[in-house]
C-alpha positions in Angstrom: -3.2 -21.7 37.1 -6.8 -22.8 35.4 -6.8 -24.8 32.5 -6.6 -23.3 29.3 -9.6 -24.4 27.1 -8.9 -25.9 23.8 -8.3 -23.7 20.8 -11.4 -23.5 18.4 -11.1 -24.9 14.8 -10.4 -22.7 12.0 -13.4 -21.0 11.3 -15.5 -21.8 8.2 -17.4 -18.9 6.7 -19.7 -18.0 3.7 -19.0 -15.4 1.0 -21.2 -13.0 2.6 -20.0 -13.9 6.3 -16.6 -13.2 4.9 -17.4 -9.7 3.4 -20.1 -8.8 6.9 -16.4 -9.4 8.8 -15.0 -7.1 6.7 -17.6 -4.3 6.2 -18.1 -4.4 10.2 -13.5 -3.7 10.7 -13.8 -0.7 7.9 -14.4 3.2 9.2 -18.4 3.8 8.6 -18.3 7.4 8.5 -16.6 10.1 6.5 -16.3 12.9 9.3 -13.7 14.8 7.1 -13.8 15.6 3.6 -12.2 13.8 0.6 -10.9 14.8 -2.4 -10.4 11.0 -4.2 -14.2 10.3 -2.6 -15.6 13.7 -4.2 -13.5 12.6 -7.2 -15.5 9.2 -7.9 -18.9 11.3 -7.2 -17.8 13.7 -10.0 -17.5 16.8 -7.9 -14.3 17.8 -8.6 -13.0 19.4 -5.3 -9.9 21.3 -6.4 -10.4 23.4 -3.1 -9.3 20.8 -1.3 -5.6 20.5 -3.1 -5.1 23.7 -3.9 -2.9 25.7 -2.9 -0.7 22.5 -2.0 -0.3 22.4 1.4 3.1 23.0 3.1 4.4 21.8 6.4 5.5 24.0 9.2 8.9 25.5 9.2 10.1 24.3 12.4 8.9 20.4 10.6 10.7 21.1 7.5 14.0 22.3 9.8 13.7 19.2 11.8 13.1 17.2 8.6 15.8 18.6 6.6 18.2 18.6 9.4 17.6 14.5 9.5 17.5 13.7 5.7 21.3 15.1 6.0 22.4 12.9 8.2 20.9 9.7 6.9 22.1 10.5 3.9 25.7 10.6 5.0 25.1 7.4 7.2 23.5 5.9 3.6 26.6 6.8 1.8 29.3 6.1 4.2 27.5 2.9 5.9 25.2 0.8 3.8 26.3 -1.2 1.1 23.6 -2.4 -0.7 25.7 -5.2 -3.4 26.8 -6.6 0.2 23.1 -6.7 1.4 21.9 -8.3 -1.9 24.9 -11.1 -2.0 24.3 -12.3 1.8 21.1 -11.8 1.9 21.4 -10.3 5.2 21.8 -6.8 6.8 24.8 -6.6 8.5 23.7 -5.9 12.3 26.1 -3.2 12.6 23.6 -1.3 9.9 20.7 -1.8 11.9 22.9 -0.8 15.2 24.0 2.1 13.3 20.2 3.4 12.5 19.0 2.0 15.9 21.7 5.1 17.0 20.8 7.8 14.3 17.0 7.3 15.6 15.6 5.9 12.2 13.8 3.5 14.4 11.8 6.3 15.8 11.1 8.5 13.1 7.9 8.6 13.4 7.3 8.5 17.2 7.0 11.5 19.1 9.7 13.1 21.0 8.3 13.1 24.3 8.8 9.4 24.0 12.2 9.3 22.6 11.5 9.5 18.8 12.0 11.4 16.1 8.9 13.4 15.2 9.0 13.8 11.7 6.5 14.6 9.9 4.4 11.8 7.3 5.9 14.0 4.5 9.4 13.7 6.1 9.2 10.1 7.1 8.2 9.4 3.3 11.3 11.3 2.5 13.9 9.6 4.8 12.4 6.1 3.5 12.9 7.0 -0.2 16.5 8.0 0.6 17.3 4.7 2.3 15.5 2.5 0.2 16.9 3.9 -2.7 20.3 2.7 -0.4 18.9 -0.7 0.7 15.4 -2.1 -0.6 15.8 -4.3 2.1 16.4 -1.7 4.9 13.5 0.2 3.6 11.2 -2.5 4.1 12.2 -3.0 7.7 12.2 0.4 9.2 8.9 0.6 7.2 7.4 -2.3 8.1 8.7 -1.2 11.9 6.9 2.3 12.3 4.4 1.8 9.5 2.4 -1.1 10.7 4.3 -2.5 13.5 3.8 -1.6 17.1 4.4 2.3 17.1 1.3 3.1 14.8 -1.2 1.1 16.0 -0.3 1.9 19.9 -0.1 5.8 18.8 -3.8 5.6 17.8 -5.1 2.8 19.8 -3.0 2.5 22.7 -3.4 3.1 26.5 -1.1 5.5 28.3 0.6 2.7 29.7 1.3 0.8 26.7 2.8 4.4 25.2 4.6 5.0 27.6 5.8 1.2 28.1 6.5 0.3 24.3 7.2 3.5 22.1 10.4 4.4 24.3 11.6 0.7 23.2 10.7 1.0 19.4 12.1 4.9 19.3 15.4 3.5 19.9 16.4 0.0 20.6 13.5 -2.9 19.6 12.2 -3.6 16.2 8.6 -4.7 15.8 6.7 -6.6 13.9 3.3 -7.2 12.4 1.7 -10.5 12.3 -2.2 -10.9 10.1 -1.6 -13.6 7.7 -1.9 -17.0 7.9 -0.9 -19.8 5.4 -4.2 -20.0 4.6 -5.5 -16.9 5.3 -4.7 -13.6 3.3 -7.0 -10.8 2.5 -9.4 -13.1 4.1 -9.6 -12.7 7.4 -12.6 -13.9 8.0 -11.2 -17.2 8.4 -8.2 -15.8 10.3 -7.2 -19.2 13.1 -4.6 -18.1 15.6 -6.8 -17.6 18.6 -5.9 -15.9 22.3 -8.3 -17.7 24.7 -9.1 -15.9 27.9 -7.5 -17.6 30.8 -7.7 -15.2 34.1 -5.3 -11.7 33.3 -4.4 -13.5 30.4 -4.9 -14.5 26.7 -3.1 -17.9 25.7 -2.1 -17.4 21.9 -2.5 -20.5 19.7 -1.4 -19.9 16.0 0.6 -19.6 12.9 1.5 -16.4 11.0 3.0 -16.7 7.7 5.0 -13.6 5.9 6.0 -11.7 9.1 8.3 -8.9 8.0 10.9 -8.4 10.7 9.8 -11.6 12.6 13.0 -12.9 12.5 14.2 -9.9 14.4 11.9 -8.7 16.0 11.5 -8.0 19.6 8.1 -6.4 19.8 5.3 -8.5 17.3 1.5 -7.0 16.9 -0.6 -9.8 16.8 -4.1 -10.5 15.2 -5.8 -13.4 16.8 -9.5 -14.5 17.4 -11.0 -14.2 20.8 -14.0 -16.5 21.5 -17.1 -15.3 22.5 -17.9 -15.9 25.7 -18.8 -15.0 29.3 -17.5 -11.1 29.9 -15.8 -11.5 26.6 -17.6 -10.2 23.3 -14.7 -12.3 21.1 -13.2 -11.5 17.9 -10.4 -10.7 15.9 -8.4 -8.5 18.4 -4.8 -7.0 18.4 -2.4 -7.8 21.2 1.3 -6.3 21.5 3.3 -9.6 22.0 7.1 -9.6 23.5 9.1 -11.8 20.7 10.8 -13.4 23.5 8.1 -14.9 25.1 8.1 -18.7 26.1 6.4 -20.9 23.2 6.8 -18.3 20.7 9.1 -20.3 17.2 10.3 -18.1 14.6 10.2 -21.4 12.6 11.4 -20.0 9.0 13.4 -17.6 7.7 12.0 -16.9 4.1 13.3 -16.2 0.8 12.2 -14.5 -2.2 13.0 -13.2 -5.5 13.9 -10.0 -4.2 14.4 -7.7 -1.5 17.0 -10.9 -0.4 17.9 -9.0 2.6 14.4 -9.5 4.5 14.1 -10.5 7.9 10.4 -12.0 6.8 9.7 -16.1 8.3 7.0 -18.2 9.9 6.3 -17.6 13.5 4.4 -20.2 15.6 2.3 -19.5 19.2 1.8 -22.7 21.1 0.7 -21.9 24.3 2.0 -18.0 24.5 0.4 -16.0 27.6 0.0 -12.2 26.7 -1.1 -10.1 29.7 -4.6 -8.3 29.2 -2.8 -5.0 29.5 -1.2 -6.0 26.4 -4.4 -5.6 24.4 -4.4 -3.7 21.8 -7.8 -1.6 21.8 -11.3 -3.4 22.9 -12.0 -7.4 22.0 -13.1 -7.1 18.3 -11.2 -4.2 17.1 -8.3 -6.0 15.5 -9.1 -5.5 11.8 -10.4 -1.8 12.6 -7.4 -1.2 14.1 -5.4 -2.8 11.4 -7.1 -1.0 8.5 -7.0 2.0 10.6 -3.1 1.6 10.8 -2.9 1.4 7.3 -4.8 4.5 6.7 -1.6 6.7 6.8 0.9 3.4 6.7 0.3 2.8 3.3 2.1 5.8 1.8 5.4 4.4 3.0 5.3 2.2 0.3 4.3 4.5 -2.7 7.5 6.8 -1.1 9.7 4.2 -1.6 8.6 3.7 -5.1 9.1 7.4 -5.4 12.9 7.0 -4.9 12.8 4.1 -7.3 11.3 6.3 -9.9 14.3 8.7 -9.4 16.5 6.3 -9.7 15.3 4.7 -12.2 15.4 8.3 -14.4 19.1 9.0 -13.2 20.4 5.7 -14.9 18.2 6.0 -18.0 19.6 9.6 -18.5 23.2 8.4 -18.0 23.0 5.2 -19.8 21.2 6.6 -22.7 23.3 9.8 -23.2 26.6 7.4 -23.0 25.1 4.5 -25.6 25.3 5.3 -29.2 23.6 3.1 -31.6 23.6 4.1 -35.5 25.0 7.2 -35.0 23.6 9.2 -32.1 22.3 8.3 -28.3 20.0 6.0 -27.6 18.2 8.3 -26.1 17.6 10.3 -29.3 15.8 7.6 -31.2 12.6 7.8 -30.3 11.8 3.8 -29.3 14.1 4.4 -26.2 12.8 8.2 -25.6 8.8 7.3 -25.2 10.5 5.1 -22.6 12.4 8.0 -20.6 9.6 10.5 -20.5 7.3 8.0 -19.2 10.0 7.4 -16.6 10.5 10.8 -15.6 7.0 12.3 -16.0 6.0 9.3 -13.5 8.4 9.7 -11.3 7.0 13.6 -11.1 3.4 12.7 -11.0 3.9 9.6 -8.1 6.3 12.4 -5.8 3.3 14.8 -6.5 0.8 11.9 -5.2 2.8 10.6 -2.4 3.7 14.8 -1.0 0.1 15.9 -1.3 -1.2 12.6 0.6 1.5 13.0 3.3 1.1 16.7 3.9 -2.9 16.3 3.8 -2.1 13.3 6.5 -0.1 15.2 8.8 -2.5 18.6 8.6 -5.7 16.3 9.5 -8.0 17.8 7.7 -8.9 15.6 5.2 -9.8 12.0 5.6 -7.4 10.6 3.0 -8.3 6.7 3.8 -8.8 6.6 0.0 -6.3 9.1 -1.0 -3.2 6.8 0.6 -4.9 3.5 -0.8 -4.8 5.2 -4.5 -1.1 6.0 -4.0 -0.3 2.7 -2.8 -2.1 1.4 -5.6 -0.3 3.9 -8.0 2.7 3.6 -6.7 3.6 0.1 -6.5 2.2 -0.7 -10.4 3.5 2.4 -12.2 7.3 1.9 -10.1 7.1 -2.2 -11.4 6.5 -0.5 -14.8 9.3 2.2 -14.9 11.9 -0.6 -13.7 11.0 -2.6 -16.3 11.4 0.2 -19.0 14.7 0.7 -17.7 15.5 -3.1 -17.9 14.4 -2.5 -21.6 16.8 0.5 -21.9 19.7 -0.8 -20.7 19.0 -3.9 -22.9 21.2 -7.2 -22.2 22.9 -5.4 -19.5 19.7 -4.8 -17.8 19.2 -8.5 -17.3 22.8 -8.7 -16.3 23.3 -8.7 -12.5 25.1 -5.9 -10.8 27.9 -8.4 -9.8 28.9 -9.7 -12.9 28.6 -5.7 -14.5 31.3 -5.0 -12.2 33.4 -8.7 -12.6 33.8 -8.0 -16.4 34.4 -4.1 -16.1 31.4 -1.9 -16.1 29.3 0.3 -13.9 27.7 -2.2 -11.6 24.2 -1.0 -12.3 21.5 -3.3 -10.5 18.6 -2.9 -12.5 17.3 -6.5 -12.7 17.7 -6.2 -8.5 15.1 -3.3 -8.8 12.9 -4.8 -10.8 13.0 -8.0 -8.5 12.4 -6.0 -5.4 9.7 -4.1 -6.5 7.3 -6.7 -7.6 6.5 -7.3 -4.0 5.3 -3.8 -4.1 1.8 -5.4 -6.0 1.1 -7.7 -3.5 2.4 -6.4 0.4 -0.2 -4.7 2.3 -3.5 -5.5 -0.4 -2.5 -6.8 -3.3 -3.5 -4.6 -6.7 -6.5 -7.1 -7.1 -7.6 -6.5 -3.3 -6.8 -3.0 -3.5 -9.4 -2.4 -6.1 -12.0 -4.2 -4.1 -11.0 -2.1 -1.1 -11.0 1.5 -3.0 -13.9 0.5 -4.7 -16.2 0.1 -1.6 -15.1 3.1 -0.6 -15.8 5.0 -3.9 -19.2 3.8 -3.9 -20.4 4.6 0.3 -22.7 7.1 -0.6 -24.2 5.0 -2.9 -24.5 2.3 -0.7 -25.3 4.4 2.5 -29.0 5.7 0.1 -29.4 2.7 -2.1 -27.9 -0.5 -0.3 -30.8 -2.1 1.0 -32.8 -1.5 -2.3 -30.1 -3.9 -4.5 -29.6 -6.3 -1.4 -31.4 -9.3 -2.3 -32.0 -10.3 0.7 -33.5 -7.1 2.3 -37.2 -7.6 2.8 -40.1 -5.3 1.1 -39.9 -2.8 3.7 -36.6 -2.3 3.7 -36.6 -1.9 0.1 -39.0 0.5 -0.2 -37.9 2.7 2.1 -34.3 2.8 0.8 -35.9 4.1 -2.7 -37.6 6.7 -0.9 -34.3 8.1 0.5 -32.2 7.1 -2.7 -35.1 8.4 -4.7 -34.2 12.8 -2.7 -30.0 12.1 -3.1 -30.5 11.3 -6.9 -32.6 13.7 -7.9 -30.0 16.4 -6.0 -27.0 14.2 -7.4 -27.5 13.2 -10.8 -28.0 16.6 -12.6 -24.7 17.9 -11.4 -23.4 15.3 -13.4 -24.6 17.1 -16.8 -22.2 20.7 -16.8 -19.6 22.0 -14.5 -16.5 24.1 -14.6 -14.8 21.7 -16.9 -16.7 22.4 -19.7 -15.6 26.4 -19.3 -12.8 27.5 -21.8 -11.4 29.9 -19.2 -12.0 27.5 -15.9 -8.8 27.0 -13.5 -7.1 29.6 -15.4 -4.2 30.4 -12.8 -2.5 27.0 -13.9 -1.5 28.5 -17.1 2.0 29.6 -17.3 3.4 29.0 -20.9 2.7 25.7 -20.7 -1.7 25.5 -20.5 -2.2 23.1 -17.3 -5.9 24.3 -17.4 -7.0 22.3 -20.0 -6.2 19.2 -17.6 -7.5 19.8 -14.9 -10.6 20.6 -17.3 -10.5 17.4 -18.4 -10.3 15.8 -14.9 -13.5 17.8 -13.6 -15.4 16.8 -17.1 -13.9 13.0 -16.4 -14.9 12.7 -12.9 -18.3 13.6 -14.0 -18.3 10.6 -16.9 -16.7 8.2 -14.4 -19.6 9.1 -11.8 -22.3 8.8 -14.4 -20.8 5.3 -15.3 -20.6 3.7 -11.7 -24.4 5.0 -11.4 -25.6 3.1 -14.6 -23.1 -0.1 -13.9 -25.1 -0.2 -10.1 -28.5 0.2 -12.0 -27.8 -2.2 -14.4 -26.3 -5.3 -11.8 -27.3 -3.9 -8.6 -26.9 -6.5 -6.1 -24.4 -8.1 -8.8 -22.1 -5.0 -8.6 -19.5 -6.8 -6.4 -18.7 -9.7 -8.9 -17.8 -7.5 -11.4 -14.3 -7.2 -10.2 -12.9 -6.0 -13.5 -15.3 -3.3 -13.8 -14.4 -2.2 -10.6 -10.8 -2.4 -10.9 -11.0 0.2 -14.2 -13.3 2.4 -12.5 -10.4 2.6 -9.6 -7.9 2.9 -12.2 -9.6 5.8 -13.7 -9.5 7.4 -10.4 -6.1 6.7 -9.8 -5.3 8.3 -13.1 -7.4 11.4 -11.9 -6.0 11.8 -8.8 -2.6 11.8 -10.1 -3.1 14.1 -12.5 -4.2 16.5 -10.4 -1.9 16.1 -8.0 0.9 16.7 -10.8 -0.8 20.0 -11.8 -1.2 21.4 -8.4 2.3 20.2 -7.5 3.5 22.0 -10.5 1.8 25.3 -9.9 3.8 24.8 -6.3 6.9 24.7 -7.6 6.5 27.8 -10.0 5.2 29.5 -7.3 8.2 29.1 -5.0 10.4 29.5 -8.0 11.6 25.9 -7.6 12.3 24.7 -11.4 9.0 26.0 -12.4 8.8 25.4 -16.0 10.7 22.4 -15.8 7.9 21.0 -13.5 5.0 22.5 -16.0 6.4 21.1 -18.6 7.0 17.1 -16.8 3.1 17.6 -15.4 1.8 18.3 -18.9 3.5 15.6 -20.4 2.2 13.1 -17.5 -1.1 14.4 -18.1 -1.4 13.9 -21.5 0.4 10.3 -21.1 -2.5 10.0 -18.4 -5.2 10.5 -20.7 -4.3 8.1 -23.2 -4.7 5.9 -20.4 -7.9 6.8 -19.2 -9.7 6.8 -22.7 -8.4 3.4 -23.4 -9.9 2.4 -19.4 -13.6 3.9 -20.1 -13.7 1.9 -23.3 -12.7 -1.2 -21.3 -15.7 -0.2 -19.3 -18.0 -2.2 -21.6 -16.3 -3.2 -24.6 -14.0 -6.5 -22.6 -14.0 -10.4 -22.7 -14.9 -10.4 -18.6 -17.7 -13.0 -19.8 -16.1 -15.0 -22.2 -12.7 -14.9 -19.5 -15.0 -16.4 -16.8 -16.3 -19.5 -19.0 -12.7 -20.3 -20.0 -11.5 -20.0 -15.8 -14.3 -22.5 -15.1 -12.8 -24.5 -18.0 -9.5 -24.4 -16.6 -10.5 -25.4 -13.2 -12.8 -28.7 -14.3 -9.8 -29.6 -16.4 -11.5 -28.9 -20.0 -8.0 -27.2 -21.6 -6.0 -30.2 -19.7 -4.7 -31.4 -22.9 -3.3 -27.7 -23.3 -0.4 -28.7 -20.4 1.2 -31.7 -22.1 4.6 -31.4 -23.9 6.3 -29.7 -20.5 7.8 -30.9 -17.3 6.8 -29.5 -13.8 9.6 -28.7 -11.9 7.6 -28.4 -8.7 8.4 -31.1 -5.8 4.9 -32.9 -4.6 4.8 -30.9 -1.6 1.0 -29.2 -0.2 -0.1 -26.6 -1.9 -0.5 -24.5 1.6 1.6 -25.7 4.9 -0.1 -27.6 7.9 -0.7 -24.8 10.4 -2.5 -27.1 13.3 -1.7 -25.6 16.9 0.7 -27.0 18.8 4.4 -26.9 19.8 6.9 -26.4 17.6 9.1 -29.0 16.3 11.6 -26.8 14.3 14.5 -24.9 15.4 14.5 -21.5 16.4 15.7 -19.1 14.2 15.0 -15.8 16.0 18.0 -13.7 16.2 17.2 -10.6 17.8 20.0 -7.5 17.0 21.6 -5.9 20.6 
């Protein structure tokens, strides 16, 4: 065997080597329409929603027929309080889905899986996370981003037909990006798999690996170098969790979802087989940000089911509590609470079904779409739990265990609110997120105009990117002045009783206005644009606000339609809507009227040490360890902790 040549150092990179790494992994073109991308260029695409699109019958007959059963395993099998006090899933529960199929639902049948539908996989994981946070997070992170996804798009015939029988039924994978010091960054990403004959030896630490500690199957982003017959780079390899020099060397805890088989997994030395590459040398962060394309709406489903939840209790709890005289629920402090709950809850199923059915159809490219619904999702779920915490008062901040040791319902709604924090930060934090949907907002912008506000384009270059930007705005900008939305009689088969028109009037006329405003915020900082992150992050949130109301609209007009609680679900999409607005109107004033300037004089403050004097009078609890682990290659020194579930 030849000698394996040492692993490179961790990479150092510049701001804009960073952002070239990551502008090379993301999809350049936009072969499908969009409706969130025509939604940030204020063409408001309602042809694209609407009518809602439905799945097949023989999918919804499949579908169905497994929701029934998982919900009688759920009922009769999981015990969440159990979960949440051990901090463990019992490995019968995971033997018992491993039998049901759960493992597979999202691998196709000719390899042993499931076949359900995006729409029905959502379902199933809003069913059992509403069970078990914690199981939720493992069966997504399994088939959302572990092996199955990235092999169904990417992989070989031989890796299919090698792997996908394994993770259908019996092996639970993993996926393995981050680094202690390396996050959204990945750029600077260390582990590395040097070339050495049929092989890559993998060198590395990976930080945060949901499922690692059970896994048998790991994806695994490492950096190749560059050289001889090798073009180098981040690149994804399908790793067996048994292999020699592989450490699970940490199983970690957090504040919630206790029951998570997440730790620290070390490489020293770890042949992979070529055939175990994952795509071409270089594709690891397409791939990735490919995966996640569709992945990410597992989350926003499970805070779907957390939404319902969430609404059952209020409802209950509010009905049954009397203060001065009537319900809680009837004094309108506590009420503002529950409709925000439950018109949420209708707008973010609305969201999450119309990005899953427009996933599995394929006709849309809803790379923006599922990004705005994770987005969503996880920060309007966080808010609804915390409402319900405020409903339920002290007993909200009382645990579920000591509820039920002094004689009441054992209601765990300080658990829920612990478990979906993580919601804000797993797969792109909020903060990346808005980075990530607002590059994506403003392509075409950037496709005419780039070159022109990149400082360091030369003359040329420059002028010939305002000739072309000069023909797309003169097309672009005066369909920004009029359009449907300004018609009293526009999108008038949404009024049933209740008037949804007069939304999704608004929606067209706002798309417009939030259009008109990222054009004069790109002419007014040009090459600039990208360090105003808070601008950004409002214009997103505008969009998210958009999107979801017109999801809730068209959702609603579905439902009347089929006869499904039709004016119930008019009636929950107006009052999102008009909750939405208020929202949106207090965003485009945030536009311009903030304290982003003064906010970054007093961070550069903070960080010389300025406001110093401000932390006296406390005591730091912290121990005096490093801020971020040592994660130099080489074998491990810790114990194993891997524990894989037969």
């Amino acid at each position: 065997m030849s000698a394996v040549p040492e692993s490179p150092a961790r990479p150092t990179v510049t701001e804009r080597e960073a952002r070239e790494v990551a502008e090379a992994a993301r999809e350049q073109d936009w072969r499908k329409p969009s409706f969130a991308k025509e939604l940030f260029l204020g063409r408001f695409r309602l042809d694209l929603i609407h009518p809602h699109p439905l799945p097949a019958d023989d999918d919804v007959q499949r579908g169905e027929e497994f929701l029934a059963k998982l919900r009688d395993f759920c009922e009769t099998k999981i015990d969440g309080a159990t979960i949440e006090r051990d901090a463990r899933i019992p490995d019968e529960v995971i033997t018992g889905l491993k039998e049901l199929g759960a493992l597979g639902m999202k691998i196709d049948t000719k390899y042993g899986g499931l076949g359900l539908t995006q729409v029905y996989y959502n379902k199933a994981l809003a069913l059992v996370g509403s069970a078990s946070p914690a199981i939720g997070a493992l069966l997504s992170a399994h088939q959302s981003i572990g092996v199955p996804q990235p092999l169904k798009i990417f992989g070989t015939r031989e890796q299919k037909e090698t792997f996908l029988p394994r993770c259908a039924r019996t092996d639970i994978s993993a996926f393995l990006l981050t680094e202690p010091d390396v996050g959204s960054d990945p750029a600077r990403l260390a582990t590395t798999a040097v070339p050495d004959g049929d092989d890559y030896v993998l060198d590395g630490v990976k930080l945060w690996t949901t499922n690692g500690v059970v896994a048998d199957l790991l994806v695994v982003m490492a950096r190749v170098p560059r050289s001889d017959g090798h073009r180098g780079g981040i690149t994804a390899f399908a790793v067996e969790a048994s292999s020699e020099g592989v450490t699970v060397e940490n199983r970690n805890a957090f504040m919630g979802l206790r029951g998570l088989e997440n730790g620290v997994t070390r490489f020293h030395r770890v042949r992979v087989p070529a055939s175990q590459r994952i795509g071409e040398e270089g594709q690891g962060l397409k791939i990735a940000l490919t995966t996640l394309n569709t992945g990410r709406l597992s989350l926003p489903a499970m805070c779907v089911g957390s939404g319902k939840w969430c609404l059952k209790i209020a409802r209950e709890w509010s009905a049954a509590r009397e203060q001065w005289g009537k319900p809680v629920a009837l004094h309108e402090a506590v009420g503002s609470k529950i409709a925000f709950i439950a018109a949420t809850t209708f707008a973010l199923e609305a969201v999450v079904d119309l990005s899953s059915q427009m996933a599995d159809e394929d006709r849309n490219d809803i790379r923006i779409e599922a990004a705005l619904a994770k987005l969503y999702g996880s920060e309007m779920a966080c808010l609804m739990a915390d409402e319900l915490v405020q409903i339920r008062g002290g007993r909200g901040f009382e645990t579920a265990e000591s509820l039920r040791a002094r004689g009441e319902r054992a209601v765990p709604a300080e658990q829920m609110l612990r478990d979906l924090r993580i919601n804000r930060i797993f797969e792109g934090s909020t903060e990346i997120m808005h980075l990530l949907i607002a590059r994506e907002a403003v392509d075409a912008h950037l496709s005419v105009a780039g070159d022109l506000i990149d400082p360091e384009k030369s003359l040329g270059d420059k002028a010939k990117a305002g000739a072309g930007a000069g023909l797309f705005y003169a097309k672009w900008l005066p369909r920004l002045v009029a359009g449907p939305g300004q018609l009293p009689t526009a999108y008038g088969e949404f009024k049933h009783g209740v008037d949804l028109s007069a939304h999704l009037r608004y929606v067209e006329r706002t798309s417009r206005k939030l259009a008109r405003s990222t054009f004069y915020a790109m002419s007014r900082w040009q090459g600039k644009m990208e360090t105003k992150q808070g601008f950004l992050g409002r214009i997103v949130d505008i969009g998210a606000e958009l999107f979801a109301m017109s999801a809730a609209c068209v959702r609603a007009e579905l439902l009347r339609g089929r006869g499904e609680n039709g004016r119930e679900a008019y009636q929950l999409a107006d009052a999102f809507c008009r909750q939405s607005r208020i929202r949106v109107e207090e965003l485009f004033g945030r536009l311009w009227s903030n304290t982003d300037d003064l906010d970054r004089k007093v961070v550069k403050g903070v960080l010389s040490g300025t406001y110093a004097w401000l932390e006296q009078g406390v005591i730091d609890p912290s121990d005096d360890g490093p801020w971020i682990a040592d994660a130099t290659p080489g074998p491990s020194e810790r114990e194993n902790v891997h524990r894989p579930i037969r």
